[in-house]
C-alpha positions, 0 to 999 in steps of 0.5 A, spaced: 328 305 485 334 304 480 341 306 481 344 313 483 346 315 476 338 313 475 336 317 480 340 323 478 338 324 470 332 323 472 333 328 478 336 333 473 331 332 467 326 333 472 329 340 474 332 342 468 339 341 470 345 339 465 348 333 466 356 334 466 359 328 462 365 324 463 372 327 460 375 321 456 382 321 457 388 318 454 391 312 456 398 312 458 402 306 455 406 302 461 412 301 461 414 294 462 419 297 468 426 294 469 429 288 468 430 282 473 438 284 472 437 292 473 432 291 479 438 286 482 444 291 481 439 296 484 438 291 490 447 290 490 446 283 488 453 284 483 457 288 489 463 284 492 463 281 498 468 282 504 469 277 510 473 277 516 479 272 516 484 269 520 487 275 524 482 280 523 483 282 515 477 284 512 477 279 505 473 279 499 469 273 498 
């Protein structure tokens, strides 16, 4: 016994049934994505901060 790809051309050469080949596609290059700064803007890590302080109003940090 060997692999089923094995098994299978010899199925098809035995019967007389074309094998269908694999399409080679084209890789896609990656893109590196976002920078560590984008990814923090995105996250609001540049957002000012507001607090309450004495009496209740609300204050930036």
């Amino acid at each position: 016994m060997g692999t089923i790809q094995g098994e299978l051309s010899k199925w098809a050469a035995k019967n007389k049934m074309p094998i269908k080949k694999k399409k080679e596609t084209e890789k896609k290059s990656k893109d590196r994505g976002m920078s560590t700064r984008e990814i923090k803007e995105l996250m609001g890590y540049y957002q000012p901060t507001y607090r309450r302080s004495k009496g209740g109003a609300i204050r930036q940090k």
